[in-house]
C-alpha positions as CSV (number, residue, x, y, z in Angstrom):
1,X,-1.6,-61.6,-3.1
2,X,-3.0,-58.7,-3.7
3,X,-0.4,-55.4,-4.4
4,X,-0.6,-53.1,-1.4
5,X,0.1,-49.4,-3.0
6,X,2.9,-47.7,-1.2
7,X,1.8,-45.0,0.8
8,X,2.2,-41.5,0.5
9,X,5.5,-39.7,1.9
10,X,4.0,-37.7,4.8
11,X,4.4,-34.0,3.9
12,X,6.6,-32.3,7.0
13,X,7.0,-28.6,8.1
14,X,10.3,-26.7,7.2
15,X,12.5,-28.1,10.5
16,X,13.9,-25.1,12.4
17,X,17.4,-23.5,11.6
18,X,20.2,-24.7,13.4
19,X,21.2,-22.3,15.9
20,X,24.4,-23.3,15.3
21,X,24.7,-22.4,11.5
22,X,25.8,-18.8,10.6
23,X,24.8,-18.0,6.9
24,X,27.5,-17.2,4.7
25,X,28.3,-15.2,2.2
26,X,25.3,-14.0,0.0
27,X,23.1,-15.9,2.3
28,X,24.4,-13.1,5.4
29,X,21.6,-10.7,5.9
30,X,23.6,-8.0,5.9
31,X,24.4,-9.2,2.1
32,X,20.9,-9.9,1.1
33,X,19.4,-6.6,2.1
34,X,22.2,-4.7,0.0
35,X,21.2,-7.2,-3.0
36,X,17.7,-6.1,-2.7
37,X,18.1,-2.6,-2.1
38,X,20.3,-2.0,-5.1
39,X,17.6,-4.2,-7.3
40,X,15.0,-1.4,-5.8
41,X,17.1,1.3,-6.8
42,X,17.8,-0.3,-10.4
43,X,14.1,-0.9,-10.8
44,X,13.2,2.8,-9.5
45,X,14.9,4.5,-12.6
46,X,11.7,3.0,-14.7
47,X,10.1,4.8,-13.3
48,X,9.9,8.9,-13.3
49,X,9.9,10.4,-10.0
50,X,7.9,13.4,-10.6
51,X,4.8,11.1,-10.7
52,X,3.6,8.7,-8.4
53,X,1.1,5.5,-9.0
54,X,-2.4,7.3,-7.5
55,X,-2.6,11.1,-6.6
56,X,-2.0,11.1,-2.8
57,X,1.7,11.4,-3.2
58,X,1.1,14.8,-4.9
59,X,0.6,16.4,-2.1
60,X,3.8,15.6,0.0
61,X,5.9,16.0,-2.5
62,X,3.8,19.7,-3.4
63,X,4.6,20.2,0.3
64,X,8.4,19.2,-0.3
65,X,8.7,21.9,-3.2
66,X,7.2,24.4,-1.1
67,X,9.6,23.8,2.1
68,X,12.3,23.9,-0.3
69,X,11.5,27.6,-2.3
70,X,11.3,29.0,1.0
71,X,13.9,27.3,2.5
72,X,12.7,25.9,5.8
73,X,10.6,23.7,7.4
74,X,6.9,24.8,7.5
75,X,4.5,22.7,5.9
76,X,2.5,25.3,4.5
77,X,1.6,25.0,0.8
78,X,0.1,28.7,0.6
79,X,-2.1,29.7,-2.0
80,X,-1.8,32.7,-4.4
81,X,-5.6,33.1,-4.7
82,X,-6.4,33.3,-1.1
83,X,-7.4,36.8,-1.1
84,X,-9.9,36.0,-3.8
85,X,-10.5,32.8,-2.4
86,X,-10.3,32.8,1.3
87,X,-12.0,29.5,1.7
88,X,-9.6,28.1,-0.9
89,X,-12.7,26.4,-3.0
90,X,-10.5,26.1,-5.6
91,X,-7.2,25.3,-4.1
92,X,-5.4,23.5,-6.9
93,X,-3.9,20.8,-4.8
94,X,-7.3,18.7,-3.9
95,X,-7.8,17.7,0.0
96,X,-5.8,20.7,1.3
97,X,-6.6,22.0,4.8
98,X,-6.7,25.4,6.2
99,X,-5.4,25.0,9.5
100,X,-4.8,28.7,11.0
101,X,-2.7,30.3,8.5
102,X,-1.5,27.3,7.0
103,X,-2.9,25.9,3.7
104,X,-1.8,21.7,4.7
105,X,-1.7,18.5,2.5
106,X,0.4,16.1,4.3
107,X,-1.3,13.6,6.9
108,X,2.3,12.2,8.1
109,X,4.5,14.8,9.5
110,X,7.2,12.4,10.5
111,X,7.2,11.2,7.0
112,X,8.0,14.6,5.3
113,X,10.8,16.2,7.7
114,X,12.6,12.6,7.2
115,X,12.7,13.3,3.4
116,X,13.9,17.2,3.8
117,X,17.5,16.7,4.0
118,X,16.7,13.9,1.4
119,X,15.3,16.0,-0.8
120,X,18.4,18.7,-0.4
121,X,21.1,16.3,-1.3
122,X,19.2,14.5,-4.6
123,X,15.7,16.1,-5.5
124,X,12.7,13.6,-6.1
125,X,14.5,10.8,-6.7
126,X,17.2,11.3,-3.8
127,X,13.6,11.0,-1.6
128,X,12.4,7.1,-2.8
129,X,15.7,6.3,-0.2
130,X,13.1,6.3,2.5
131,X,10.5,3.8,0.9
132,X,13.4,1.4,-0.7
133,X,14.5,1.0,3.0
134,X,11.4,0.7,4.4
135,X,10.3,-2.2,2.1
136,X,14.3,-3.9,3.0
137,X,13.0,-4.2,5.9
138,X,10.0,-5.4,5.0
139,X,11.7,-8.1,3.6
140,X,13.8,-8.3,6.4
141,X,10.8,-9.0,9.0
142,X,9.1,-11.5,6.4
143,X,12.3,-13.7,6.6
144,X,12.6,-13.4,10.7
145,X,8.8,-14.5,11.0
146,X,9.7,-17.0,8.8
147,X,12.3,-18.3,10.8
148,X,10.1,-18.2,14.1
149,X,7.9,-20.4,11.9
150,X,10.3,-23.4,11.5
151,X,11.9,-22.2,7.8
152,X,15.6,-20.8,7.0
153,X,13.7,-17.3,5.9
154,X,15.6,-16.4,2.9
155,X,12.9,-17.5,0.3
156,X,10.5,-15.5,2.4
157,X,12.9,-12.6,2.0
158,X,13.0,-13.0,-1.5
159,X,9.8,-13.3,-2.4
160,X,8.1,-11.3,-0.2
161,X,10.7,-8.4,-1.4
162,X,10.3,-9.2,-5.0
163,X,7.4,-10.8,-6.0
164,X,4.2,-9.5,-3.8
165,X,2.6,-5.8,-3.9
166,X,5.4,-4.4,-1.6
167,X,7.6,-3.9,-4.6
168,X,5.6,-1.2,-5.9
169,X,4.7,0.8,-3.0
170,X,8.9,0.7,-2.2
171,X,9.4,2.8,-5.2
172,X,6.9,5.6,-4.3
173,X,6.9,7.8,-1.4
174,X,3.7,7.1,0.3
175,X,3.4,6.1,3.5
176,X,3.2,2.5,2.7
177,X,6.1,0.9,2.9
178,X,7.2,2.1,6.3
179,X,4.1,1.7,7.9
180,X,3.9,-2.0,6.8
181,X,7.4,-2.6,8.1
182,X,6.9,-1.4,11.9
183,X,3.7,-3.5,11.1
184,X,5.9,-6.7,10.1
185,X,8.6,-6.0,12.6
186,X,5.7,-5.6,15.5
187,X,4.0,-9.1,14.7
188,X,7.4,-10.4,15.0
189,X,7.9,-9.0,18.1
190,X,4.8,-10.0,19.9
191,X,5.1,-13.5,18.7
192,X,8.2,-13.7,20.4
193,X,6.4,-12.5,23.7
194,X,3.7,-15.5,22.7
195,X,5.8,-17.7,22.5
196,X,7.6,-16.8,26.0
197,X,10.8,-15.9,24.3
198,X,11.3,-12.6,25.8
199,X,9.0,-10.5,28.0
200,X,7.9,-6.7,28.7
201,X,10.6,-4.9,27.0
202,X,9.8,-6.9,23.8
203,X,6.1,-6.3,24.3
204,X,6.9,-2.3,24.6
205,X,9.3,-2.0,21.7
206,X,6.5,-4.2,19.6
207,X,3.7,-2.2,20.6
208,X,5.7,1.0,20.3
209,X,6.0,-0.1,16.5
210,X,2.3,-0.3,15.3
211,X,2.0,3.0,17.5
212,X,4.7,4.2,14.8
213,X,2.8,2.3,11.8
214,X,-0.4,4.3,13.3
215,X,1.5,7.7,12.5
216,X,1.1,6.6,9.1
217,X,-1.3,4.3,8.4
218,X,-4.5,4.1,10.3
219,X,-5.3,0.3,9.3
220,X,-2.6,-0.1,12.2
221,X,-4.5,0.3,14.8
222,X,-6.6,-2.8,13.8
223,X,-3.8,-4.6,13.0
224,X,-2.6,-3.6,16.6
225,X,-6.0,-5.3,18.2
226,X,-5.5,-8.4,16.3
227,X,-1.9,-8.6,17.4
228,X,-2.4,-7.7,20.9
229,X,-5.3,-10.3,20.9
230,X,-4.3,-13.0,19.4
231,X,-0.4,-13.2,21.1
232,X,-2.0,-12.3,24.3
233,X,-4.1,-15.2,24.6
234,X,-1.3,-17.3,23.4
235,X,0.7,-16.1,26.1
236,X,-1.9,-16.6,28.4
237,X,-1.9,-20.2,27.5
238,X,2.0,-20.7,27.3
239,X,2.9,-19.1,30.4
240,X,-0.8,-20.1,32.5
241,X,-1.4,-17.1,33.6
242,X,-2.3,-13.6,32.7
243,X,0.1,-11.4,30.7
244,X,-0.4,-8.4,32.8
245,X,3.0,-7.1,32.9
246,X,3.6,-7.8,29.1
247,X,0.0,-6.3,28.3
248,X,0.6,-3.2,30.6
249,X,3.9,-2.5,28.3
250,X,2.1,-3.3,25.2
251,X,-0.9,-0.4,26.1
252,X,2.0,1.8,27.1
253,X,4.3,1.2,24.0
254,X,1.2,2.2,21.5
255,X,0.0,5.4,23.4
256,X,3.3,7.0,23.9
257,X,3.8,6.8,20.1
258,X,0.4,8.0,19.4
259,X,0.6,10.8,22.0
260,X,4.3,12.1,21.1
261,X,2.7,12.5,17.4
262,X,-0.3,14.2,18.6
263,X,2.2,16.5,20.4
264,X,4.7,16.8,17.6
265,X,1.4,17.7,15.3
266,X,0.4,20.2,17.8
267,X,3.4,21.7,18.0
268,X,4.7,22.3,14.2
269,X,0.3,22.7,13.4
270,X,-1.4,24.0,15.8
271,X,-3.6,20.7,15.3
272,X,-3.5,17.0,15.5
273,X,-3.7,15.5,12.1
274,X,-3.6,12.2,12.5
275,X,-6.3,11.8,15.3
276,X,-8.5,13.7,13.0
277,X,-8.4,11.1,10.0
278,X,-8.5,8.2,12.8
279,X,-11.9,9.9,13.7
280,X,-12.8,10.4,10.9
281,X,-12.7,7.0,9.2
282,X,-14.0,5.9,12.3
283,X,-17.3,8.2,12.2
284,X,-17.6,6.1,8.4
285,X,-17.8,3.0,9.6
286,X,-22.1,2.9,9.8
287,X,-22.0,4.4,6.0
288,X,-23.6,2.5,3.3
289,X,-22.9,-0.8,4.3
290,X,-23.2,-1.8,0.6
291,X,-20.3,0.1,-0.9
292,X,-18.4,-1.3,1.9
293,X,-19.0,-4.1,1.0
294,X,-18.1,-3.9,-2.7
295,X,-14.7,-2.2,-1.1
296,X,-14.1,-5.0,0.1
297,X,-14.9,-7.1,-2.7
298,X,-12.5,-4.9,-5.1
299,X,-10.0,-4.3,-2.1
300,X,-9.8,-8.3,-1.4
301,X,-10.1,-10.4,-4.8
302,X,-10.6,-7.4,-7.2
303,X,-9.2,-7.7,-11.1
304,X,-10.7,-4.2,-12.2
305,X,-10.5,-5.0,-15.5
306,X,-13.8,-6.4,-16.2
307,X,-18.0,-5.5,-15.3
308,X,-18.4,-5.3,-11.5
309,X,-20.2,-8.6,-10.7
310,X,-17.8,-10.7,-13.3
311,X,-14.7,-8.8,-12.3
312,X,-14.9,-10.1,-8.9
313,X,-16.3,-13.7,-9.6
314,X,-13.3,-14.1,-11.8
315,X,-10.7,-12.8,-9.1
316,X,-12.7,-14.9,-6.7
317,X,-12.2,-18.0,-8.7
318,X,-8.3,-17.2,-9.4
319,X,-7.8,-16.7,-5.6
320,X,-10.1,-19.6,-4.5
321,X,-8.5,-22.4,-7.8
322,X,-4.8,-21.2,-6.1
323,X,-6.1,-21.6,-2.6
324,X,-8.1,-25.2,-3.4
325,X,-5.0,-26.5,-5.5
326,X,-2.2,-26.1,-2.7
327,X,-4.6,-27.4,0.1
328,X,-4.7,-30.4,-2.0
329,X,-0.9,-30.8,-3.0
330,X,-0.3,-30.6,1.1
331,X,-2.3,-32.8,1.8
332,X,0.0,-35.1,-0.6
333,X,-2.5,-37.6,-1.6
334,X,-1.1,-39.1,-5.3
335,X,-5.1,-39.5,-6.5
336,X,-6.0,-36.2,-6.1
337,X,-3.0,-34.7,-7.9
338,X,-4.4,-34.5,-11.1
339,X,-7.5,-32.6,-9.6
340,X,-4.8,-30.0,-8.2
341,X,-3.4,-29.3,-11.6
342,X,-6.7,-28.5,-13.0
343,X,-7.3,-26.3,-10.3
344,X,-4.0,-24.2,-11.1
345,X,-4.8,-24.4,-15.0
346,X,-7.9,-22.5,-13.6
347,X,-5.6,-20.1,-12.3
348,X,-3.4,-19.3,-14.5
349,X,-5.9,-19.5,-17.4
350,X,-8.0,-16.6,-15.6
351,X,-4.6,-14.3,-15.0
352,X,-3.8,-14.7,-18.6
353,X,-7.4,-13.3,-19.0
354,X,-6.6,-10.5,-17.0
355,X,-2.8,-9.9,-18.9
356,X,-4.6,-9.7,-22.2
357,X,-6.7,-6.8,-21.2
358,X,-3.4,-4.7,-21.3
359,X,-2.0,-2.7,-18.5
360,X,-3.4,-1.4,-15.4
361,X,-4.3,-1.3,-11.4
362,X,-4.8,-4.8,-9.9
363,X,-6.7,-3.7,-6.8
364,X,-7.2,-6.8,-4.7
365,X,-5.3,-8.2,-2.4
366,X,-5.1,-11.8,-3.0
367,X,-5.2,-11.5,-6.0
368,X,-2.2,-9.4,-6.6
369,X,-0.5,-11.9,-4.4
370,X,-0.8,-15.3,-5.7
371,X,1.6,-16.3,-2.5
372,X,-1.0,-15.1,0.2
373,X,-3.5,-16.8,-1.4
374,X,-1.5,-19.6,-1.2
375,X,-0.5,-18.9,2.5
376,X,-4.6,-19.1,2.9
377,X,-4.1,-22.7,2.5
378,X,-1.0,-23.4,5.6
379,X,-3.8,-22.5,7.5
380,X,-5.6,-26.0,6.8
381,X,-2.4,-27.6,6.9
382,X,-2.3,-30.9,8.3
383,X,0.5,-33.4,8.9
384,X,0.8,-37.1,9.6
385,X,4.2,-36.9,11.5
386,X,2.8,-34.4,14.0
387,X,3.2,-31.1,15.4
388,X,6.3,-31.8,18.0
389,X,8.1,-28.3,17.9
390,X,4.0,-26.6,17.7
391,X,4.7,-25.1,14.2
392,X,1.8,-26.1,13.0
393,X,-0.2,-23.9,15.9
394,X,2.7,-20.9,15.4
395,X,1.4,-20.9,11.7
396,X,-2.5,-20.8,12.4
397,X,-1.4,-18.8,14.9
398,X,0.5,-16.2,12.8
399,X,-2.0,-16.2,9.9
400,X,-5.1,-16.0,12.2
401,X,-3.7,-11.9,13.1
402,X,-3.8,-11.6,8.9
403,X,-7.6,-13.1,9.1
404,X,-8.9,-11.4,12.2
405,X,-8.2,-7.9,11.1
406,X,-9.9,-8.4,7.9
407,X,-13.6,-7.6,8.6
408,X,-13.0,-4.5,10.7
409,X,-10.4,-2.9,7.7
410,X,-13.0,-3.5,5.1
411,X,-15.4,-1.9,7.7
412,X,-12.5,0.9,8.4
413,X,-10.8,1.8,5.1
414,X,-11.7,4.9,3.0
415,X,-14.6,4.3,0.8
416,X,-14.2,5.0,-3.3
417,X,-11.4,5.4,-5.3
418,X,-10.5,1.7,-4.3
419,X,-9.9,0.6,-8.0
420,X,-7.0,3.0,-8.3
421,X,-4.4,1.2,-6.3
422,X,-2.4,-1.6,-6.5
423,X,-2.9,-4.8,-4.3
424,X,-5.3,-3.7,-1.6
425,X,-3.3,-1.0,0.2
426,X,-5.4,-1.5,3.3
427,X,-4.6,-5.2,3.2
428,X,-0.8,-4.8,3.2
429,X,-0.3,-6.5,6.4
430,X,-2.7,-9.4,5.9
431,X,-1.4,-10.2,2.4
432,X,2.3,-10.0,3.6
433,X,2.0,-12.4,6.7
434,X,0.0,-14.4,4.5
435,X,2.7,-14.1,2.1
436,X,5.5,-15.1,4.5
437,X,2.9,-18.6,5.1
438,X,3.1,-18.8,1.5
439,X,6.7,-19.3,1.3
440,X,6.7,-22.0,3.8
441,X,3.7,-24.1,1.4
442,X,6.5,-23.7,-1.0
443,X,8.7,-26.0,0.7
444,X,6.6,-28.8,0.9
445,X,4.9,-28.5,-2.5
446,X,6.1,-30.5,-5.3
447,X,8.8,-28.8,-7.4
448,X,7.0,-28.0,-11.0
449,X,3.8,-26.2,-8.4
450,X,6.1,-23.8,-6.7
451,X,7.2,-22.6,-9.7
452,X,4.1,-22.2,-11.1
453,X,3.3,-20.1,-7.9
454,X,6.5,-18.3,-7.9
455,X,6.4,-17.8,-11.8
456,X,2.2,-16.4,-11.2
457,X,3.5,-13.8,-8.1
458,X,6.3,-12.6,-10.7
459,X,4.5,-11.9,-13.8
460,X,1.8,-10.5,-11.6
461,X,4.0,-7.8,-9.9
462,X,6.1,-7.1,-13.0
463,X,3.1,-6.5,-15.1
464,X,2.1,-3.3,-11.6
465,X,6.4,-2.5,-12.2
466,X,5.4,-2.0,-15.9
467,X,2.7,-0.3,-15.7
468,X,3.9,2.1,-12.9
469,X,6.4,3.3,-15.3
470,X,4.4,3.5,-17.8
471,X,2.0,5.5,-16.3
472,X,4.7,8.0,-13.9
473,X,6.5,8.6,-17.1
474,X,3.4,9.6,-19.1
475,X,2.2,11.4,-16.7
476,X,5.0,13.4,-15.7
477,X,5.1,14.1,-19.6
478,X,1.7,15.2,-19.6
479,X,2.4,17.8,-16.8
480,X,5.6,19.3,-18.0
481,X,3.8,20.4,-21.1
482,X,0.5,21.7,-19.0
483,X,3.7,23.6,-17.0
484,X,4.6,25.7,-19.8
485,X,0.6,27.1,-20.6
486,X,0.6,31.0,-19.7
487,X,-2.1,32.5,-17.3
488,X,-4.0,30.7,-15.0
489,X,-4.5,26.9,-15.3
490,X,-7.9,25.7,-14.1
491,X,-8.5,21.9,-13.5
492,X,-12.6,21.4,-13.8
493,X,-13.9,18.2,-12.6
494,X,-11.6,15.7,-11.2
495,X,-9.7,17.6,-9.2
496,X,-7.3,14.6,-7.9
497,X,-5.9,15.1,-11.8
498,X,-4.1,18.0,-10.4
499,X,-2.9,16.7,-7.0
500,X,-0.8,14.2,-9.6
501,X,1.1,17.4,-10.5
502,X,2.4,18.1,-7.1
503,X,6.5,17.7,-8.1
504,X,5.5,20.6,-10.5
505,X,3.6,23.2,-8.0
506,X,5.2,26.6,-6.6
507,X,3.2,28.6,-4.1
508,X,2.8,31.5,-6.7
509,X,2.2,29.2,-9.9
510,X,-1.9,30.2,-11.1
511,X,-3.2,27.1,-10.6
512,X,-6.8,26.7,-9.5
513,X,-9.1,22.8,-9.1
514,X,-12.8,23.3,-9.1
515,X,-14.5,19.8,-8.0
516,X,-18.3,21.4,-9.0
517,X,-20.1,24.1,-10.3
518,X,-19.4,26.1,-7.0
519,X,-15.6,25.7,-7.0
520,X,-15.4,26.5,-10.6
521,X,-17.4,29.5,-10.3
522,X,-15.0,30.6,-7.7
523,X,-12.0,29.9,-9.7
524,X,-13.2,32.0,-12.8
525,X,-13.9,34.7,-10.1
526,X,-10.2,34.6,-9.1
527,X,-8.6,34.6,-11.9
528,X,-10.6,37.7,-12.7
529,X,-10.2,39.8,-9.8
530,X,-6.3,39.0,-10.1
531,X,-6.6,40.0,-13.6
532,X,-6.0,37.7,-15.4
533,X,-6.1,38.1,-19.4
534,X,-5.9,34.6,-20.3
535,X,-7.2,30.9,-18.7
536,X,-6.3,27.9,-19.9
537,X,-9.8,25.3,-18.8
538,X,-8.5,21.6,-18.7
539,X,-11.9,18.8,-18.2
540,X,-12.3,15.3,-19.0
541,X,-15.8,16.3,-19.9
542,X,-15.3,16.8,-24.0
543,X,-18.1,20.2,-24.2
544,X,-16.6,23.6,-23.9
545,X,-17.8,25.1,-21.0
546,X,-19.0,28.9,-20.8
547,X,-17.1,31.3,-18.3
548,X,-18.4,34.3,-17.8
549,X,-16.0,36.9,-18.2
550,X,-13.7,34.7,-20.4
551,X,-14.8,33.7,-23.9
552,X,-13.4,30.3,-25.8
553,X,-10.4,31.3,-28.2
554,X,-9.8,27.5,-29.2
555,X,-9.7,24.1,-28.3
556,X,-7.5,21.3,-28.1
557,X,-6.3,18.0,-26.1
558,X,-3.8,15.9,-24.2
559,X,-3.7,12.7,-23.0
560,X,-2.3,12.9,-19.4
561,X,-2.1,9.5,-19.1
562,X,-3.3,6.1,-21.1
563,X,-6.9,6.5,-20.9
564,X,-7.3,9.8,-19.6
565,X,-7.5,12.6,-22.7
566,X,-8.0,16.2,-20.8
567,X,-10.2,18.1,-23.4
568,X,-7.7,21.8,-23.3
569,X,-9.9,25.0,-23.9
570,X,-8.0,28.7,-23.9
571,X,-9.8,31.4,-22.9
572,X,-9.3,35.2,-23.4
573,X,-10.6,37.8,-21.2
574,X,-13.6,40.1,-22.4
């Protein structure tokens, strides 16, 4: 007779929870989130607080300093030049607005008053209290949508906490981390009206949390649409009929919160903030359709350590080898397991070429997040007991709202600058929800490939937790010594150097940025009419420059940061 080969253990979905089992002990959320928080305070004191990992923090906590020398609550950064530079051409903290009488940095009012008694009780540091909590619950909403999608949660919580991009951005106050856990904490919500769990209320208070996410993020509001989409025609099918009353309180939920900011904006400004950068990405979207789409080739699968067209072939393999290599282990077919470990020798073998290139951003998405990519591949996920409970639909379900809002990010996000952040900022939603799925292709994988996934999505984000401390702390060192230079301090160039500096600006300090000729020429003009006898010129450009009124006295240089040297010319008068 001929030997019948046994056949192949059919791989299952995580069964659902029992309703009936309380966690215990470490396992109790209220345990777990203290566990992470305190290992997100522990990991924050790598990192010095004065800095932040890209220059957009500079100007919030510039505006914090400010609020706090004048001791109350008016945004206003001033500027000491303004009567010699009344359009504020050189303004040394880059992107500041004139709005009336107000020179203002900050895009996220709520943001910045929450941190003000913060920032009273423990400086700079007292202020990452805000993002650490944020990104707990984060964590917190990763493990309840895992747990709507058949799984216990607290590996979601884990990894998703620890070992995806949402590390970093919880030990930096940027707008981030909150935005992405109203995000998070919405999707949960409205798959809960899907399913027919609960009904309008739900839909309002989930709604009512992108419209919050919106008032800092404005990749939100897409994220929103996909939501609203995708759950509403799930509930449309569930319930056979028309969600109107649940769709009504959705529409309501997001336009309060968008209108109570406009009015709260109006009220402290003068002038709605946030409906202005909405617009204005908006207005962008038609723009150069070919650096949008290498945006979103950096943004998505970008390395940024290599030539343009190899840096992203290479991501695209690493994210495509993970992808490929999981879709095959699910599919549990003995044969083909050999062809799966080639795939995540592929892998692995292309991050080690990224960790020997030393330190740096890691801009893309999925590739910063070995667990989405992996989450890619639930999405194919087929099994041969069946789908009795509908998991397998929940899980398309759930990563379709990560897939869907793809295109019209790319098409929405700010163009340039892309390289310098860590794990597609834009993307944080999509790569989290596809982290969650992640988790739950975990469960069924065999034991020696999840921890190759898990062991990839930790040495990816501790090499960003290295290199954000590396890079704060040098920094920060870099600006404390440009602190003590006497006279004016003029930034020539790239201006956003200077916006890092924000923990270090006063409203009377003689700074001045100068993005151009133009700018520069007005700074010099400044520094003149306020008479100035010295001026200190800092350029990554290595030539001396000629100023006029000012003539070089000597030269020397700093490096602000690994890779950055600022060339530092002094300057006398006459």
């Amino acid at each position: 007779m001929t030997a019948v080969a046994p056949a192949p253990s059919p791989v299952r979905l995580p069964e659902p929870p029992p309703a009936s089992r309380a966690p215990r002990g470490w396992r109790r959320p209220a345990v777990m989130c203290l566990v992470l928080f305190l290992a997100y305070a522990g990991l924050s004191f790598a990192k010095d607080p004065r800095a932040s990992m890209v220059s957009d923090t500079g100007g919030k906590l510039a505006t914090l300093r400010a609020m706090d020398a004048r001791h109350d609550l008016d945004p206003d950064l001033g500027y000491w030049a303004e009567a010699y530079d009344p359009a504020g051409l050189a303004h040394p903290v880059a992107q500041t607005h004139h709005i009336g009488d107000r020179w203002v940095n900050v895009t996220t009012l709520p943001m910045i008053y929450a941190a003000v008694p913060l920032y009273d009780l423990g400086g700079l540091r007292a202020i990452l209290l805000l993002p650490m909590l944020a990104g707990v619950l984060t964590a917190l909403g990763a493990r309840a949508l895992a747990r709507r999608l058949g799984d216990e949660g607290d590996l979601a919580f884990w990894l998703v906490g620890l070992a995806t991009p949402l590390v970093l951005y919880a030990l930096d106050f940027w707008e981030h981390a909150p935005g992405l856990a109203c995000m998070i904490w919405g999707v949960v919500l409205l798959s809960d009206v899907a399913d027919g769990d609960r009904g309008w209320p739900t839909a309002l208070a989930g709604a009512a949390l992108f419209g919050a996410a919106a008032t800092m993020r404005t990749e939100a509001l897409v994220y929103a649409a996909a939501a609203f989409a995708v759950f509403g025609i799930a509930a449309w099918r569930n319930r056979r009929r028309f969600p109107i009353r649940e769709t009504a309180a959705a529409a309501m939920g997001i336009i309060a919160v968008f209108v109570a900011n406009q009015l709260f904006e109006r009220a402290i400004l003068g002038s709605g903030v946030r409906a202005g950068r909405t617009s204005g990405a908006a207005g962008q979207v038609g723009s150069d359709l070919s650096v949008r789409a290498k945006d979103a080739l950096v943004t998505s699968v970008g390395l940024n350590r290599f030539p343009e067209a190899a840096d992203w072939t290479l991501g695209a393999l690493i994210v495509a080898a993970v992808v490929a290599a999981t879709v095959v282990l699910l599919r549990a077919n003995p044969t083909r397991r050999r062809l799966a470990w080639i795939l995540l020798g592929i892998a692995v073998y292309g991050y080690l070429m990224w960790f020997r290139t030393g330190l740096g951003f890691l801009p893309g998405a999925l590739t910063a997040s070995p667990l989405a990519a992996a989450g890619i591949a639930t999405l194919v996920w087929r099994s041969d007991v069946g789908d009795p409970d509908g998991l397998h639909s929940k899980i398309r379900r759930t990563g379709l709202v990560a897939l869907v809002a793809l295109p019209a990010v790319w098409l929405f996000q700010y163009s340039g600058g892309t390289t310098a952040i860590w794990g597609g900022r834009y993307l944080l939603c999509s790569s989290t929800i596809l982290g969650v799925l992640g988790t739950l292709a975990l469960r069924a994988l065999p034991r020696a490939a999840a921890v190759v996934l898990v062991a990839l999505a930790l040495a990816v984000t501790g090499s960003g937790l290295v290199w954000m401390s590396v890079r704060t702390n040098a920094v920060a060192d870099g600006w404390a010594r440009l602190d003590r230079v006497h006279g004016p301090l003029v930034m020539a160039g790239e201006v956003q150097l200077m916006r890092e500096a924000g923990a270090f600006y006063a409203t009377d300090k003689p700074w001045l940025a100068a993005a151009d000729n133009r700018a520069l020429s007005a700074a010099v003009d400044a520094a003149d009419r306020s008479g100035a006898d010295r001026l200190t010129l800092l350029s990554l450009d290595q030539r001396p420059r000629d100023l006029g009124p000012y003539r070089r006295d000597r030269s020397g240089s700093l490096e602000l940061m690994p890779g950055v040297r600022l060339l530092v010319t002094r300057y006398r008068h006459g």
